[in-house]
C-alpha positions in Angstrom: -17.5 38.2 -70.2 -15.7 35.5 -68.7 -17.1 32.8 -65.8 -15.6 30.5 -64.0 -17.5 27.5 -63.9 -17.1 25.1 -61.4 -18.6 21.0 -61.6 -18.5 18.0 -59.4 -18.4 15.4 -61.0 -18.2 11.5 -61.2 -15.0 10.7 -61.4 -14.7 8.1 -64.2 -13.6 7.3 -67.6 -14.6 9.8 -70.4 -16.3 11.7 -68.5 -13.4 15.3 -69.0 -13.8 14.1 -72.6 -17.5 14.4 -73.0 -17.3 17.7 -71.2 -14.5 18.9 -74.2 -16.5 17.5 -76.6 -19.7 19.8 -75.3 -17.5 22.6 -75.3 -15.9 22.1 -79.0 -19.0 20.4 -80.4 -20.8 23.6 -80.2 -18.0 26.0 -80.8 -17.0 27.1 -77.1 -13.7 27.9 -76.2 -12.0 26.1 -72.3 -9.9 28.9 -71.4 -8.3 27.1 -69.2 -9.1 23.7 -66.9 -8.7 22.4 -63.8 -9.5 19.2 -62.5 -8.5 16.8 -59.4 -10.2 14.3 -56.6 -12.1 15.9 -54.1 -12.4 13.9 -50.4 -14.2 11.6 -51.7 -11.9 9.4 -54.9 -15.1 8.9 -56.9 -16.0 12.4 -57.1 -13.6 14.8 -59.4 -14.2 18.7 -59.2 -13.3 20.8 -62.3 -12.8 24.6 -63.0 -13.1 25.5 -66.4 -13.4 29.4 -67.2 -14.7 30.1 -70.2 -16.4 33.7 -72.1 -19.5 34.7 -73.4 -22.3 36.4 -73.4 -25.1 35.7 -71.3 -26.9 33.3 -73.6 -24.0 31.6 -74.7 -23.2 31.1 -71.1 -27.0 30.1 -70.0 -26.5 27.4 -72.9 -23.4 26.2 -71.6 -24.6 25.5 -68.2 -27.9 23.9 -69.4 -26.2 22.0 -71.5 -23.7 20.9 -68.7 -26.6 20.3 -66.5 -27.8 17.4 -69.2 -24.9 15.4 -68.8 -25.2 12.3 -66.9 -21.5 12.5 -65.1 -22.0 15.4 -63.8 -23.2 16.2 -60.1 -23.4 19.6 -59.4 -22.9 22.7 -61.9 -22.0 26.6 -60.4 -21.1 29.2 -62.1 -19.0 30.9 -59.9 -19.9 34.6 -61.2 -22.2 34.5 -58.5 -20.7 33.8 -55.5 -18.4 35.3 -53.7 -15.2 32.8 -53.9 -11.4 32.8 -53.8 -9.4 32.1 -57.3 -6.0 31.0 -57.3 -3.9 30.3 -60.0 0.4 28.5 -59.7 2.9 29.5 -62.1 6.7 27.5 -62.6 8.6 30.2 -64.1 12.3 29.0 -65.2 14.4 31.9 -65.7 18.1 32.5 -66.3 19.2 36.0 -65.2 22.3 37.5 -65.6 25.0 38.0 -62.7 23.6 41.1 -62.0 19.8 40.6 -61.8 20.3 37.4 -59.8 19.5 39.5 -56.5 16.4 41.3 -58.1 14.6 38.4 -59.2 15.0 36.3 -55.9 13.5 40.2 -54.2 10.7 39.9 -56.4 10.2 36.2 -55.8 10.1 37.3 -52.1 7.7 40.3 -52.9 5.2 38.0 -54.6 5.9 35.6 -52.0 6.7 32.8 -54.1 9.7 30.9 -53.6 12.3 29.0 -55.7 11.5 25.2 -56.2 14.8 24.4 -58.4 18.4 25.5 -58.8 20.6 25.3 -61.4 24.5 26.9 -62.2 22.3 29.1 -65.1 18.4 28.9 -63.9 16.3 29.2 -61.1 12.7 28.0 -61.3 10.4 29.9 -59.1 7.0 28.5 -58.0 4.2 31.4 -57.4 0.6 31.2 -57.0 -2.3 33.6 -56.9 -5.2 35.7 -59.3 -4.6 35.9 -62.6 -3.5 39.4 -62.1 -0.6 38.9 -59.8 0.9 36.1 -61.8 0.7 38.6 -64.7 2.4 41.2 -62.7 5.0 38.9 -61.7 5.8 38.0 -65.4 6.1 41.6 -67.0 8.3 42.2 -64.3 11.1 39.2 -64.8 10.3 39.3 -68.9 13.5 41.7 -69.2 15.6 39.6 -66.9 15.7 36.3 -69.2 12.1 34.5 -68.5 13.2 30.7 -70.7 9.6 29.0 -70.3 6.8 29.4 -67.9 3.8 27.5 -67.3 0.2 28.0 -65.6 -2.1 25.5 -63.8 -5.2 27.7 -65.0 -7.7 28.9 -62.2 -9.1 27.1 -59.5 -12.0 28.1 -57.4 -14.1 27.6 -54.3 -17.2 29.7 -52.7 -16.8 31.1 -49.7 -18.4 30.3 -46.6 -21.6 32.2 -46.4 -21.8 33.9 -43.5 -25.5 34.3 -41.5 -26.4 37.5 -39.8 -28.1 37.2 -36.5 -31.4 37.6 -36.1 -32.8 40.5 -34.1 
């Protein structure tokens, strides 16, 4: 099964490369990362989603937890959050499927970032799902390169009922 994992951590020297070398050291496979500043410069947050059963994923997070860097550890499987995902898809359609790909640029409410005499680069974000969508759909219309941020996540607010 895969998790999204989510850390804050310090933000300092080595630290991304200890958390690789957890991951590879013991045979774990980063399906995709994430990482940037968060408010506060010395503190980074990082999505990594990984798979794996429930003990492999139990060991990942303990092991996670042991690391001195690292701040806070949630595996975002359970909360209830928001994922996102960005793609930059360069494509170069023919004359006549010019006007379909900006429509399904629109559709997907994306929009186009670059411009050339052969190639438009569209910028799209959203789940996993919807930038798969997006990328069957323009495959047949001359897709040259594409590339993806991997996921990024945050909880969402938790919302108290009132008390009778």
């Amino acid at each position: 099964m895969r998790h999204t994992i989510s850390l804050l951590v310090e933000n300092k020297f080595g630290v991304l490369s200890r958390i690789s070398g957890l991951f590879s050291g013991r045979g774990y496979n980063i399906e995709s990362l994430s990482v940037g500043e968060t408010i506060d410069p010395q503190i980074s947050v990082m999505t990594i989603v990984t798979s794996g059963d429930e003990q492999i994923i139990e060991q990942i997070l303990k092991q996670l937890n042991k690391l001195i860097d690292i701040i806070k550890v949630v595996d975002m499987i359970d909360l209830d959050h928001v994922e996102r995902e960005m793609v930059l898809i360069k494509i170069a359609p023919r004359q006549e499927d010019k006007a379909e790909v900006l429509r399904l640029t629109d559709i997907f409410r994306g929009r186009v970032v670059d411009s050339g005499p052969k190639t438009y680069t569209i910028e799209v974000t959203g789940d996993e799902k919807k930038i798969a969508a997006l990328i069957e759909l323009l495959k047949p219309m001359g897709i040259k390169e594409f590339i993806r941020t991997g996921k990024i996540a945050i909880a969402r607010e938790r919302i108290k009922k009132p008390s009778v």
